[in-house]
Structures are given as C-alpha cells and as structure tokens.
mmCIF file of the N, C-alpha and C atoms, coordinates in Angstrom:
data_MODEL
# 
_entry.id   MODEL 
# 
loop_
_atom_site.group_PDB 
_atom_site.id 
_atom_site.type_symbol 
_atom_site.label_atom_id 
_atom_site.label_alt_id 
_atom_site.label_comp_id 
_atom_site.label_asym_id 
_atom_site.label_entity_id 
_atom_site.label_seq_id 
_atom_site.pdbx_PDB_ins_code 
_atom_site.Cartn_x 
_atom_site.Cartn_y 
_atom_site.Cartn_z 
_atom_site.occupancy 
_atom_site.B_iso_or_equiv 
_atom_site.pdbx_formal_charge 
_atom_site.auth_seq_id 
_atom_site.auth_comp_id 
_atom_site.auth_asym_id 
_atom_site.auth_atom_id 
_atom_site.pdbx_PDB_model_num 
ATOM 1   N N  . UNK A 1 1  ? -10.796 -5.975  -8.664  1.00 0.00 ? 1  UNK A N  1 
ATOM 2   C CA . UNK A 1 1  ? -10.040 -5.272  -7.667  1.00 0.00 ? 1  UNK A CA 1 
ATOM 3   C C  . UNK A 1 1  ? -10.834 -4.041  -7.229  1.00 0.00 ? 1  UNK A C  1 
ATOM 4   N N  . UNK A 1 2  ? -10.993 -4.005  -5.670  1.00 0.00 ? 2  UNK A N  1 
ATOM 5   C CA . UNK A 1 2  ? -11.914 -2.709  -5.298  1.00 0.00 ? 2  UNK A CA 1 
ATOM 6   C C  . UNK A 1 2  ? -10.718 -1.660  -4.781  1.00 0.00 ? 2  UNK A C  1 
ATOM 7   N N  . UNK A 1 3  ? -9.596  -1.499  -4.873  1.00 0.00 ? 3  UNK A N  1 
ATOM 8   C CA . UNK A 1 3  ? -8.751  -0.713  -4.718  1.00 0.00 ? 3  UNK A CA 1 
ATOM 9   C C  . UNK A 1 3  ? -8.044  0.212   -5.375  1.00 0.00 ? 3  UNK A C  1 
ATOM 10  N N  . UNK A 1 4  ? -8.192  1.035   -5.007  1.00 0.00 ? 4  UNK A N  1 
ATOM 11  C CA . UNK A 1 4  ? -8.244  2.722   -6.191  1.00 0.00 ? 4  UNK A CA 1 
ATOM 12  C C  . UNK A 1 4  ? -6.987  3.531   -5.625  1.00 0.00 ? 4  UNK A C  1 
ATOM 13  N N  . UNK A 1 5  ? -5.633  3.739   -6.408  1.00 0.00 ? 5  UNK A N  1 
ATOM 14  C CA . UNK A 1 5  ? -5.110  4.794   -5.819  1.00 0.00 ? 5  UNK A CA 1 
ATOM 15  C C  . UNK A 1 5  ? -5.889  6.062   -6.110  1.00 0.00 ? 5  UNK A C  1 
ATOM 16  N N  . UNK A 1 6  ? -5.724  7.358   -5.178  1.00 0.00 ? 6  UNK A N  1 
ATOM 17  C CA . UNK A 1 6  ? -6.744  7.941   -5.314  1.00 0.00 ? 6  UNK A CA 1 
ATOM 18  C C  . UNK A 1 6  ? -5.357  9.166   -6.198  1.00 0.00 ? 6  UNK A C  1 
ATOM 19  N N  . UNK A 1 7  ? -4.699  9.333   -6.346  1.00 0.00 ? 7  UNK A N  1 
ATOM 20  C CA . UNK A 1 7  ? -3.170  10.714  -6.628  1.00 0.00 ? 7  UNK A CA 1 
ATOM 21  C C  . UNK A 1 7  ? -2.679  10.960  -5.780  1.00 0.00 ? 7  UNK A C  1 
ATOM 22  N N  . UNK A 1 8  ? -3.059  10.346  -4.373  1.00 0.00 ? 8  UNK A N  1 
ATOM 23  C CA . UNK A 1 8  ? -2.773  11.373  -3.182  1.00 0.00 ? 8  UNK A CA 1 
ATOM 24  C C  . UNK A 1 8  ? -1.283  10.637  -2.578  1.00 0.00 ? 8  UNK A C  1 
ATOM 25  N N  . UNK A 1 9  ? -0.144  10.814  -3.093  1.00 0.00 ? 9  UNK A N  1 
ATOM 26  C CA . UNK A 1 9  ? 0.814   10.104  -2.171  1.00 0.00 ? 9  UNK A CA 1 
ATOM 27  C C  . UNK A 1 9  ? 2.308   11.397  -1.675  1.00 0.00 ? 9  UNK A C  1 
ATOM 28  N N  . UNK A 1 10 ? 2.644   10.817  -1.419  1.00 0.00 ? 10 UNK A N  1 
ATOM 29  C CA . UNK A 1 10 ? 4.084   11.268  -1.229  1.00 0.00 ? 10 UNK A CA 1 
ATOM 30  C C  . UNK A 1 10 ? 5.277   10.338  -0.801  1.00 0.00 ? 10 UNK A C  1 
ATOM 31  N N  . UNK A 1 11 ? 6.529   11.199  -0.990  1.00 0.00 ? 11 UNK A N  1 
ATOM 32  C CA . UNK A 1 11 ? 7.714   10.515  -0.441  1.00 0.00 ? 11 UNK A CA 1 
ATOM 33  C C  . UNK A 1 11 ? 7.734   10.527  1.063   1.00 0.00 ? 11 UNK A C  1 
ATOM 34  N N  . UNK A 1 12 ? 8.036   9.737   1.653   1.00 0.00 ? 12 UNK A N  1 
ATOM 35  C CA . UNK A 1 12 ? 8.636   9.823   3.261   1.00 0.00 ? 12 UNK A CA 1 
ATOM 36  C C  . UNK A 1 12 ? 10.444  9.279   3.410   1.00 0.00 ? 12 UNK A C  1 
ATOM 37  N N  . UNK A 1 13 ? 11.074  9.659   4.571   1.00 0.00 ? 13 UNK A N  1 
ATOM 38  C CA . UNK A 1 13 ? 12.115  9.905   4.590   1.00 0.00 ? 13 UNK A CA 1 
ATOM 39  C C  . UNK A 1 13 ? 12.747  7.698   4.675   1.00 0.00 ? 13 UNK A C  1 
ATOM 40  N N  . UNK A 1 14 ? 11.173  7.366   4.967   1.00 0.00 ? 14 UNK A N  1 
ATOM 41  C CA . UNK A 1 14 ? 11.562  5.461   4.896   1.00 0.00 ? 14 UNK A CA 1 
ATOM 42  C C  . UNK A 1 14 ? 10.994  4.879   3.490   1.00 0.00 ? 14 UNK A C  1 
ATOM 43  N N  . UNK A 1 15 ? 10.315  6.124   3.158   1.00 0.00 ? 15 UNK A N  1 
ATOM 44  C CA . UNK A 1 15 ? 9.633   4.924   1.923   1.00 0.00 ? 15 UNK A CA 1 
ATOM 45  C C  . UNK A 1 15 ? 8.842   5.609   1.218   1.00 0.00 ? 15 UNK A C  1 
ATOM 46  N N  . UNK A 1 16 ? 7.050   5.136   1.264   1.00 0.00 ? 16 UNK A N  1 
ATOM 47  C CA . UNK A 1 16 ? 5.939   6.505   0.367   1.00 0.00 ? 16 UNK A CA 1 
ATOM 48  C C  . UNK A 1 16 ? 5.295   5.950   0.952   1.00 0.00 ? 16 UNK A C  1 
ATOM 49  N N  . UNK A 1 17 ? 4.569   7.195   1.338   1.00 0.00 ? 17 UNK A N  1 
ATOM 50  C CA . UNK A 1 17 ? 2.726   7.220   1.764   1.00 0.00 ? 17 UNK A CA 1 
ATOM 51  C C  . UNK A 1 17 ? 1.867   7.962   0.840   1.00 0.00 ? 17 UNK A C  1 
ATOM 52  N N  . UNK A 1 18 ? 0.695   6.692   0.943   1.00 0.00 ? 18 UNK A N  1 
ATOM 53  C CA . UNK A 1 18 ? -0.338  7.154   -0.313  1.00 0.00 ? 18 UNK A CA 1 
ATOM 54  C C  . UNK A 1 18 ? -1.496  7.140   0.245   1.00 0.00 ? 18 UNK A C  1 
ATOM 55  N N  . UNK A 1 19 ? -2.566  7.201   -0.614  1.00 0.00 ? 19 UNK A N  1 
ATOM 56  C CA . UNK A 1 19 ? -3.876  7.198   -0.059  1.00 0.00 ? 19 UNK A CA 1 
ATOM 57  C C  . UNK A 1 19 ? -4.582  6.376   -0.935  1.00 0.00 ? 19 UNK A C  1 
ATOM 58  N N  . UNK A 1 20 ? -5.173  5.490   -0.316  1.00 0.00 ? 20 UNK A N  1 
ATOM 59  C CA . UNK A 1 20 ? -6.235  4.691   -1.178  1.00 0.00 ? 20 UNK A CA 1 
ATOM 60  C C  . UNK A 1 20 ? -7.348  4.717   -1.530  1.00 0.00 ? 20 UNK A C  1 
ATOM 61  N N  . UNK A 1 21 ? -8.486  3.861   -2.090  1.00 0.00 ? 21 UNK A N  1 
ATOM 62  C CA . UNK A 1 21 ? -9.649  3.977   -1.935  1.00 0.00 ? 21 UNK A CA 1 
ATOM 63  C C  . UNK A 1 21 ? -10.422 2.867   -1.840  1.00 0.00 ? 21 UNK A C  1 
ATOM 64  N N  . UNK A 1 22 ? -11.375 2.245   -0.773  1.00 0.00 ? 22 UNK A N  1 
ATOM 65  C CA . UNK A 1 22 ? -11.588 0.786   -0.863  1.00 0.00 ? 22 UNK A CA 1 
ATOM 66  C C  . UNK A 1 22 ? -12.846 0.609   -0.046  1.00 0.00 ? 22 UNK A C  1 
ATOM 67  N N  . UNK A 1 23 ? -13.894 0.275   -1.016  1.00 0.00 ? 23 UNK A N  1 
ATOM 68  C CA . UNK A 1 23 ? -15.182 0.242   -1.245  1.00 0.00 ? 23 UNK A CA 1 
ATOM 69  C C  . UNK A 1 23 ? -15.859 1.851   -0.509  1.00 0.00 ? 23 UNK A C  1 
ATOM 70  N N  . UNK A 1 24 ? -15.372 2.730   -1.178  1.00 0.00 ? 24 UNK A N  1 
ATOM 71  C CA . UNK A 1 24 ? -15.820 3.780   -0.602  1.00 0.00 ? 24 UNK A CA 1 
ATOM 72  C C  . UNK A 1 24 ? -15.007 4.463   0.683   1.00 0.00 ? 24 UNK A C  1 
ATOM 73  N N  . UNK A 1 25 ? -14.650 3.995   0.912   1.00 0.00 ? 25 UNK A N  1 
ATOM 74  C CA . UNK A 1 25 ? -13.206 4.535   2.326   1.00 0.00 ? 25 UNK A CA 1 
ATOM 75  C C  . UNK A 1 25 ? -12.041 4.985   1.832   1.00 0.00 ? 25 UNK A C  1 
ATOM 76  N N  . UNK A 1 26 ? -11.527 6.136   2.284   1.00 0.00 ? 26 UNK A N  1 
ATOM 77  C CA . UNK A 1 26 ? -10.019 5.603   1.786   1.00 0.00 ? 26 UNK A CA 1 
ATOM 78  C C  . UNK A 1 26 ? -9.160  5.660   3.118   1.00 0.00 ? 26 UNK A C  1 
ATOM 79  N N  . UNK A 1 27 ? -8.255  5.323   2.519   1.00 0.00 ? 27 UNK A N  1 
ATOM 80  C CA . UNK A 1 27 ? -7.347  4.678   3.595   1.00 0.00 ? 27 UNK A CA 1 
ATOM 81  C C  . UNK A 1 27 ? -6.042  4.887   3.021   1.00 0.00 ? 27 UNK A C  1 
ATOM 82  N N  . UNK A 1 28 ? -5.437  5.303   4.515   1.00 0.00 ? 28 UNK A N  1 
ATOM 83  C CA . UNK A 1 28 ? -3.654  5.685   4.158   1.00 0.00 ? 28 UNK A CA 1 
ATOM 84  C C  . UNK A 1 28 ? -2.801  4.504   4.275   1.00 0.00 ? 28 UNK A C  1 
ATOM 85  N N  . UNK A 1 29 ? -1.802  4.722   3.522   1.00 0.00 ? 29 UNK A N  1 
ATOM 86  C CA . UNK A 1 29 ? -1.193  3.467   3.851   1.00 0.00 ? 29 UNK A CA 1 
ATOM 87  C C  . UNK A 1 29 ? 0.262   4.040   3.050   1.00 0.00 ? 29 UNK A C  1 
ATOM 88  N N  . UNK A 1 30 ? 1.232   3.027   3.362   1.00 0.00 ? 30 UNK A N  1 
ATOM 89  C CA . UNK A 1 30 ? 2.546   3.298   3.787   1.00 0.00 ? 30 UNK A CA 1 
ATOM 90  C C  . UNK A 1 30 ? 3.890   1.641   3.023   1.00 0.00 ? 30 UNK A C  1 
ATOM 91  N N  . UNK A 1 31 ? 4.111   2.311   2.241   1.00 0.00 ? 31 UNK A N  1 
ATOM 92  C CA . UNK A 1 31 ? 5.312   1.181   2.003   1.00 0.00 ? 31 UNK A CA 1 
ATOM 93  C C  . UNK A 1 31 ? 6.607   1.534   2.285   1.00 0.00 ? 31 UNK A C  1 
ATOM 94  N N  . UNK A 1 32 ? 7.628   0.607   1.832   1.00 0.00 ? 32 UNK A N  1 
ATOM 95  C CA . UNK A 1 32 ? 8.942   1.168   2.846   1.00 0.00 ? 32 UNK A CA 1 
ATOM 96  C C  . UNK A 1 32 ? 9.736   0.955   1.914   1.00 0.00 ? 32 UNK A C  1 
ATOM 97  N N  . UNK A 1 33 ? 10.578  1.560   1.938   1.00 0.00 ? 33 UNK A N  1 
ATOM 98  C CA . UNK A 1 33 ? 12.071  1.351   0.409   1.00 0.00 ? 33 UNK A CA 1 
ATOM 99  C C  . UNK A 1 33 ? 12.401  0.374   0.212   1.00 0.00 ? 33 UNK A C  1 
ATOM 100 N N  . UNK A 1 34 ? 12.268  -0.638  1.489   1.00 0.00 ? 34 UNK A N  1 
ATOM 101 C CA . UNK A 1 34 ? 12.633  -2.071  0.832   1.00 0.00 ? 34 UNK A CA 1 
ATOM 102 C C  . UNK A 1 34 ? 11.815  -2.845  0.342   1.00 0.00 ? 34 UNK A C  1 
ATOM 103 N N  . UNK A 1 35 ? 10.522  -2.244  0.953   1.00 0.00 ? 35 UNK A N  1 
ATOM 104 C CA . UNK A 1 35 ? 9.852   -3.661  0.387   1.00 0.00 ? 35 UNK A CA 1 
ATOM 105 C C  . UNK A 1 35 ? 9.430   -2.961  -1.313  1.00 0.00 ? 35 UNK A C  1 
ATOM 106 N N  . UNK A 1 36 ? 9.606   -1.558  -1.939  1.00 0.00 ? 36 UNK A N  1 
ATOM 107 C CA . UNK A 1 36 ? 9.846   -1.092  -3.368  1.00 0.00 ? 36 UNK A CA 1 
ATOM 108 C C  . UNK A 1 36 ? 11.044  -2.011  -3.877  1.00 0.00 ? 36 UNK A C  1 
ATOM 109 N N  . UNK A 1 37 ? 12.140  -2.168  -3.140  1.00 0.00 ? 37 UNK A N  1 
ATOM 110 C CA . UNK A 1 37 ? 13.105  -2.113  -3.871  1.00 0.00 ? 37 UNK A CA 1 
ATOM 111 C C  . UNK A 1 37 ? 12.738  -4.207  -4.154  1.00 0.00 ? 37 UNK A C  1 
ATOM 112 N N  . UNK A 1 38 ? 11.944  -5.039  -3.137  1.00 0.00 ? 38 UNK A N  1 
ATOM 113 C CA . UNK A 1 38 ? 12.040  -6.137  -3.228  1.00 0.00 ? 38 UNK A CA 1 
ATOM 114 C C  . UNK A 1 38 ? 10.987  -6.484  -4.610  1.00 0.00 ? 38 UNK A C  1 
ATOM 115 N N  . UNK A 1 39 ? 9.898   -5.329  -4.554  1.00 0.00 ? 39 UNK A N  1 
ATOM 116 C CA . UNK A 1 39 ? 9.082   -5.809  -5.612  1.00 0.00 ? 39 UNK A CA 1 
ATOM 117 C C  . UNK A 1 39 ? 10.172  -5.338  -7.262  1.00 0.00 ? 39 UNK A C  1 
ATOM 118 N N  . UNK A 1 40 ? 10.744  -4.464  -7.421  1.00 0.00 ? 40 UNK A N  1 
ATOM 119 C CA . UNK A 1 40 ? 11.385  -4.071  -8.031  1.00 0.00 ? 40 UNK A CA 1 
ATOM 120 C C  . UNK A 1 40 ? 12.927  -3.891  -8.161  1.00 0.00 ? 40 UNK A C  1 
ATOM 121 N N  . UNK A 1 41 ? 14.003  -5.317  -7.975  1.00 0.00 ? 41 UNK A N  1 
ATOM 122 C CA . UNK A 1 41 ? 15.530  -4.508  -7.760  1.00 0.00 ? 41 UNK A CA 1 
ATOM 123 C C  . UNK A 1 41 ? 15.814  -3.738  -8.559  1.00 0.00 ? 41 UNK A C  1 
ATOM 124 N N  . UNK A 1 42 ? 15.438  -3.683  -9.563  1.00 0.00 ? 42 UNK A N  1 
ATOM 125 C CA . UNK A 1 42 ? 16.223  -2.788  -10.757 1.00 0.00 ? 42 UNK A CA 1 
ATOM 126 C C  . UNK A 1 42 ? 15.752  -1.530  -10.925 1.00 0.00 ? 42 UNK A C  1 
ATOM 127 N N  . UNK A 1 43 ? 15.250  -1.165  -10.414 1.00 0.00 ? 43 UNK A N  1 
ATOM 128 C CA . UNK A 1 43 ? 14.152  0.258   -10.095 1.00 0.00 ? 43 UNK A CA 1 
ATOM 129 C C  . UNK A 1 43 ? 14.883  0.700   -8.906  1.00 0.00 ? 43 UNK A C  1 
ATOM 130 N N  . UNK A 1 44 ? 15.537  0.269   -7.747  1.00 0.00 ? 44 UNK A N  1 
ATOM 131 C CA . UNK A 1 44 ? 15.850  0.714   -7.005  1.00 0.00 ? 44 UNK A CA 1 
ATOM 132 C C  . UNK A 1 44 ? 16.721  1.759   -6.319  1.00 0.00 ? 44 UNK A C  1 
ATOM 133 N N  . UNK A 1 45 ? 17.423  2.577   -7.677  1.00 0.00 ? 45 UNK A N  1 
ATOM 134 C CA . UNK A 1 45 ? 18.212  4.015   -7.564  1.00 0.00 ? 45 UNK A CA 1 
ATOM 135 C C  . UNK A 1 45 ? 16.925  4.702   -7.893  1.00 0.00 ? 45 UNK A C  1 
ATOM 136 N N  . UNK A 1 46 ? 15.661  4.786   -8.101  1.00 0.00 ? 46 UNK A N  1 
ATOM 137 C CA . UNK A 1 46 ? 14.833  5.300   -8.872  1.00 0.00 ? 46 UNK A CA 1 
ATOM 138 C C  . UNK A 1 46 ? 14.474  6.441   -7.526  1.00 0.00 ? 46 UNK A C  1 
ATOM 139 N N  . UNK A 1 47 ? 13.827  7.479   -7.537  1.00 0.00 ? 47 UNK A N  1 
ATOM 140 C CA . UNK A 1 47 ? 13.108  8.341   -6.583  1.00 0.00 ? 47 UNK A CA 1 
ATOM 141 C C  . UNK A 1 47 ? 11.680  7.385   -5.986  1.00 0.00 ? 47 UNK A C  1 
ATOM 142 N N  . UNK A 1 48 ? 11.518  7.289   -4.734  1.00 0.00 ? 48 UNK A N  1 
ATOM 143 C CA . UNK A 1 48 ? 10.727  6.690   -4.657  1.00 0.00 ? 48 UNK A CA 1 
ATOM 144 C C  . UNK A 1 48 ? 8.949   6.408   -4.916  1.00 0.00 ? 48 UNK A C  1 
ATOM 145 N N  . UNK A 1 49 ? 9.154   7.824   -5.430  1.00 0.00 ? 49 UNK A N  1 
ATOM 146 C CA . UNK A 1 49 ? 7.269   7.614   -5.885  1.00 0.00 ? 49 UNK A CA 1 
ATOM 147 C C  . UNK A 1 49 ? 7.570   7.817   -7.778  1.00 0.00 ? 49 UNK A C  1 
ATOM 148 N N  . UNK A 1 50 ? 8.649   7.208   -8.080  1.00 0.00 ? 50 UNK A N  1 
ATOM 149 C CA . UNK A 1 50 ? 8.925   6.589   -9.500  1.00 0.00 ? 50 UNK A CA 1 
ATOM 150 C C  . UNK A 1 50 ? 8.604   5.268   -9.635  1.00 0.00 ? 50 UNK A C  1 
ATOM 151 N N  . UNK A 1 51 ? 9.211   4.523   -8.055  1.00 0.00 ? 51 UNK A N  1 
ATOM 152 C CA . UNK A 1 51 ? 9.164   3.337   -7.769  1.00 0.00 ? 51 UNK A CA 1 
ATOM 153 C C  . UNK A 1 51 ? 7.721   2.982   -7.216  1.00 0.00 ? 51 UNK A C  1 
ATOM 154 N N  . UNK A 1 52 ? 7.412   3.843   -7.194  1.00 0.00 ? 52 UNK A N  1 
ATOM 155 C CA . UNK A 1 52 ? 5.681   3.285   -6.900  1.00 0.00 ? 52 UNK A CA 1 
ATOM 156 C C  . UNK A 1 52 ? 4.630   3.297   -7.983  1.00 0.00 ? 52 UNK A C  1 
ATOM 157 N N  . UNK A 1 53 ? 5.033   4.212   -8.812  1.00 0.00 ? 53 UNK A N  1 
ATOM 158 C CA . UNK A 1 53 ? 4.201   4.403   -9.986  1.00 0.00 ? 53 UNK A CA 1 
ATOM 159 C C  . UNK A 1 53 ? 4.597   3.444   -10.577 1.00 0.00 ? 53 UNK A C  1 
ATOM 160 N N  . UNK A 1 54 ? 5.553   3.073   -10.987 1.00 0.00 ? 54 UNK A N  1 
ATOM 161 C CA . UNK A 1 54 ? 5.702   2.263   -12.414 1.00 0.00 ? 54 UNK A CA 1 
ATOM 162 C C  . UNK A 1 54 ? 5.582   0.749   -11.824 1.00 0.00 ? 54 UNK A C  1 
ATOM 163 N N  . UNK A 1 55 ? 5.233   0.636   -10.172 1.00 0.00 ? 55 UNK A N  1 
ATOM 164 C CA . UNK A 1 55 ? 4.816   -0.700  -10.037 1.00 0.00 ? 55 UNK A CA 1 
ATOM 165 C C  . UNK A 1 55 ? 3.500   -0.596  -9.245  1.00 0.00 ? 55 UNK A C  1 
ATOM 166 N N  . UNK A 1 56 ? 2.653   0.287   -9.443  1.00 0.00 ? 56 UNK A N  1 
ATOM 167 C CA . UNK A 1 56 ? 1.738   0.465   -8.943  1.00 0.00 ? 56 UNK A CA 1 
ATOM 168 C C  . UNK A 1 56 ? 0.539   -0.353  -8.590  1.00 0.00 ? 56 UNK A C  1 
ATOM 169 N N  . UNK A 1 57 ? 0.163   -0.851  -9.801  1.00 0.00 ? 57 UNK A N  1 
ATOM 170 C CA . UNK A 1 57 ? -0.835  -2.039  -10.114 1.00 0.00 ? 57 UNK A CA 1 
ATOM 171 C C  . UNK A 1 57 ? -0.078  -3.258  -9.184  1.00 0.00 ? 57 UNK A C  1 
ATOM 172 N N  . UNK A 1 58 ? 0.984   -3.469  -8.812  1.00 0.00 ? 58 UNK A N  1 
ATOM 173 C CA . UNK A 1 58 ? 1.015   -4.441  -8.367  1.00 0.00 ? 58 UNK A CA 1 
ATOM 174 C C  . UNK A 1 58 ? 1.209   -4.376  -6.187  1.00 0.00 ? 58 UNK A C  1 
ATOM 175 N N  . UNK A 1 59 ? 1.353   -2.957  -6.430  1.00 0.00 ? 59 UNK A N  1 
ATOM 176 C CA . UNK A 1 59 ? 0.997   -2.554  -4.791  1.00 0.00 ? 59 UNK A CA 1 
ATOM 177 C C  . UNK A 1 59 ? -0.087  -2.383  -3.968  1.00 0.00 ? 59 UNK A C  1 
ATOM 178 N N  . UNK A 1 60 ? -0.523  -2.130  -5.340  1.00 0.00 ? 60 UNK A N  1 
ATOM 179 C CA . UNK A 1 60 ? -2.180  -2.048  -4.588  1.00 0.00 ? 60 UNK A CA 1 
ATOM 180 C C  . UNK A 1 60 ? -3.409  -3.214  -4.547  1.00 0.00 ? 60 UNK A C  1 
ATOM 181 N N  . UNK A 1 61 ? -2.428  -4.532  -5.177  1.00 0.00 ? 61 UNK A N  1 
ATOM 182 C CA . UNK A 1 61 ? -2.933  -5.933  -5.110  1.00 0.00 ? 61 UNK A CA 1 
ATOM 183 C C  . UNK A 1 61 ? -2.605  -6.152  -4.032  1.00 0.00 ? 61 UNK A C  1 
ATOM 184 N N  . UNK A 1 62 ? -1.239  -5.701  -3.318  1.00 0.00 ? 62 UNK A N  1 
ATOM 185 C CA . UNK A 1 62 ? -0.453  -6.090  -1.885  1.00 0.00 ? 62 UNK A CA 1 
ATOM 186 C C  . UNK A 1 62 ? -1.744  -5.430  -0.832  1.00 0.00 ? 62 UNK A C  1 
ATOM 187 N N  . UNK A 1 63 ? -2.065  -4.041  -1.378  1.00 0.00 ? 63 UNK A N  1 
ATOM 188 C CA . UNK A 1 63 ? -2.529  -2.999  0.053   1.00 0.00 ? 63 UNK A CA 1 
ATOM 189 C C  . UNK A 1 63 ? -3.909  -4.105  -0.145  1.00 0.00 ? 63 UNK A C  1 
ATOM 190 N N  . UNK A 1 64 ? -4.863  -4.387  -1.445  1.00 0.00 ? 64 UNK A N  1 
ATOM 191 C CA . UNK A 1 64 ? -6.230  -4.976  -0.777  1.00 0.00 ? 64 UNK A CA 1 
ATOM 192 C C  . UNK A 1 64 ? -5.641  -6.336  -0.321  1.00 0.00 ? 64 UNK A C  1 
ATOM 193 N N  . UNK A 1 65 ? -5.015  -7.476  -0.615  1.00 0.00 ? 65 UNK A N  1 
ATOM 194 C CA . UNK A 1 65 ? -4.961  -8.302  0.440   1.00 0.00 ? 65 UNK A CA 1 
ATOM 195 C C  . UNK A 1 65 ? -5.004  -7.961  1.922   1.00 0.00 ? 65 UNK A C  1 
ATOM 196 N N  . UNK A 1 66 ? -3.879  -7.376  2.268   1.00 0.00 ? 66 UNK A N  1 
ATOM 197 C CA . UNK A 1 66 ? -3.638  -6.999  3.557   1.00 0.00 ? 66 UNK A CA 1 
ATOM 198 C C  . UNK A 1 66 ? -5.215  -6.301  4.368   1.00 0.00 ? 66 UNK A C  1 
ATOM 199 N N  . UNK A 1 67 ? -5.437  -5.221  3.662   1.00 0.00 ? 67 UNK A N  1 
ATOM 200 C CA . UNK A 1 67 ? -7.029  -4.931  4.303   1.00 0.00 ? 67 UNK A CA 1 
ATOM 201 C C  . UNK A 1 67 ? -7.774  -5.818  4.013   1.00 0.00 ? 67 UNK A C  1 
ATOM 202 N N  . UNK A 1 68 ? -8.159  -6.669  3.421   1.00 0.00 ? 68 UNK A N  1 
ATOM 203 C CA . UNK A 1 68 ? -8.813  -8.106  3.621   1.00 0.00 ? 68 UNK A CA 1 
ATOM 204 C C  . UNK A 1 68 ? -8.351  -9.052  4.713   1.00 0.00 ? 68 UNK A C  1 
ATOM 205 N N  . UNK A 1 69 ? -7.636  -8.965  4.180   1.00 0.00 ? 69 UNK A N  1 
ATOM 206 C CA . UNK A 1 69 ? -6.896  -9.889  6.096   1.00 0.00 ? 69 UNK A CA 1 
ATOM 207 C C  . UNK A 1 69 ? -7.241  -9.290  7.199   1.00 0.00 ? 69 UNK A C  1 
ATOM 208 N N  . UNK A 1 70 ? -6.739  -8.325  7.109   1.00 0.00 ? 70 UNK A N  1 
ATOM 209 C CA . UNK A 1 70 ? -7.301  -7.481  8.053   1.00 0.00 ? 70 UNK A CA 1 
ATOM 210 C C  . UNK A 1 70 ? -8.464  -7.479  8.634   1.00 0.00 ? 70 UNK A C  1 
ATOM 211 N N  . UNK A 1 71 ? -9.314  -6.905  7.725   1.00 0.00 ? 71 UNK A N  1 
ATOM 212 C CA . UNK A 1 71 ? -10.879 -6.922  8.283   1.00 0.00 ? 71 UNK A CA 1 
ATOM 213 C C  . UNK A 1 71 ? -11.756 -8.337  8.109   1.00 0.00 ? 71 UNK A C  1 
ATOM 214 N N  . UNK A 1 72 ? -10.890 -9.436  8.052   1.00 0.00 ? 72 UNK A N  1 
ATOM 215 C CA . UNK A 1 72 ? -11.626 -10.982 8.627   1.00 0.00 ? 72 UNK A CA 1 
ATOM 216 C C  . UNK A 1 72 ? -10.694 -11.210 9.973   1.00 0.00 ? 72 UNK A C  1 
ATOM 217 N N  . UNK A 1 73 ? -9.837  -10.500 11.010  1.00 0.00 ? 73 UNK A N  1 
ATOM 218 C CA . UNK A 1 73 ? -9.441  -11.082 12.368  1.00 0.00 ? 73 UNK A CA 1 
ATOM 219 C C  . UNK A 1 73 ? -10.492 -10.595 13.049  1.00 0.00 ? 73 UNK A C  1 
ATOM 220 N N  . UNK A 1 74 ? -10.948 -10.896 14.005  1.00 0.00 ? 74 UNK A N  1 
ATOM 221 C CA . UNK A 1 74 ? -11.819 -10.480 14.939  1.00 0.00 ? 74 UNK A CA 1 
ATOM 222 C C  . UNK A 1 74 ? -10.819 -9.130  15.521  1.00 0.00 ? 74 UNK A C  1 
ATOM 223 N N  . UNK A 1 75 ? -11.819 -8.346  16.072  1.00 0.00 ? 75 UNK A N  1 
ATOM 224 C CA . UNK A 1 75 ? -11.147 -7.112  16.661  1.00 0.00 ? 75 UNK A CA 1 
ATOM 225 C C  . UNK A 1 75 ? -11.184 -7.013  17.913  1.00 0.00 ? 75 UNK A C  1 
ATOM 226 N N  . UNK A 1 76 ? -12.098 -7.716  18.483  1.00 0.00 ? 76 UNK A N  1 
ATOM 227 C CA . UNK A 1 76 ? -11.863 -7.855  20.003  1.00 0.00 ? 76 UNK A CA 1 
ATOM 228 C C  . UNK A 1 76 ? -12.628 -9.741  20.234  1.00 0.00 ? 76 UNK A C  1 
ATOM 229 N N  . UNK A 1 77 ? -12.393 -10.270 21.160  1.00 0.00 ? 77 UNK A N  1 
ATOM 230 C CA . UNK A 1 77 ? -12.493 -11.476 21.272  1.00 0.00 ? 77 UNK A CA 1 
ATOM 231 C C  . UNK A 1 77 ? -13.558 -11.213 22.938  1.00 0.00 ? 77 UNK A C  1 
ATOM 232 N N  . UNK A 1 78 ? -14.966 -12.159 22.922  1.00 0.00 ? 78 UNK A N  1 
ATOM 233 C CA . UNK A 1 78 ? -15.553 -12.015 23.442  1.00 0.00 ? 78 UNK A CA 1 
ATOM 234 C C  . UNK A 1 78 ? -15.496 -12.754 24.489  1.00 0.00 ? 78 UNK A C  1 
ATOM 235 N N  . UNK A 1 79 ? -15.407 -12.442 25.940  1.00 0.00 ? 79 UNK A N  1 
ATOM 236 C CA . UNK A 1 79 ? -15.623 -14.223 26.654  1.00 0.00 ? 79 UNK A CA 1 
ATOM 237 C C  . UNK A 1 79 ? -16.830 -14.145 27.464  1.00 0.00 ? 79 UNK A C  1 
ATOM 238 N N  . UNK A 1 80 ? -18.022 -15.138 27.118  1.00 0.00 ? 80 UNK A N  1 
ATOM 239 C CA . UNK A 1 80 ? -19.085 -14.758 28.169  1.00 0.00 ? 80 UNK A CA 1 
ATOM 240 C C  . UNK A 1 80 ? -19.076 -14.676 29.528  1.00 0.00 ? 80 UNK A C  1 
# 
C-alpha cells in the first residue's frame, strides 16, 4: 500500500477531511458520515474522526483505489 495518512485531518459539518500521502503527493480527500457509518454501523454515534481512526486502515485502501482509478481514465480525449 503506497498510501500514508499523513495526521492532517479534521471534522467537517458532512463528514472528515484528511490529508494523504501517495507516492510522494499528498492529497486531500474527503469522506462523508455515511459512507463512515456504512463501513462501520456500530461506530456510528461515535465523533467522526473516532470513526475514522479506528477504521482507518481500511479507508485508506478505499482513498488508493479510487486515485488509481482515477489516474488510469484518460483526462482529455484526443481527436486528430
């Protein structure tokens, strides 16, 4: 796994924003109360960067997929 939380997060009024780290970049990124509360129901009265920590390892398997996906779509499409 090349994805590093770096400490840097906070609560937001939908969810938590954190900061990552991925192959040398970091990158912000953003989850939302539900999708905490879907990886976790029983955690879900919890404060939300409780709910991120104690499922952490498994969010930041979510954030590098997604930037992998990500950076294999083409970003602009060429037509000669």
């Amino acid at each position: 796994m090349h994805t590093v939380f770096t400490g840097k997060g906070t609560e937001t009024p939908d969810g938590y924003s954190f900061q990552v780290s991925f192959l040398g970049h970091e990158i912000a990124c953003h989850i939302s109360s539900e999708a905490l509360q879907d990886i976790d129901p029983d955690n879900r009265f919890n404060p939300r960067e409780q709910q991120f920590r104690d499922n952490q390892q498994h969010v930041l398997t979510l954030v590098e997929k997604a930037i992998v996906a990500a950076a294999s779509i083409p970003s602009a499409v060429r037509i000669p």
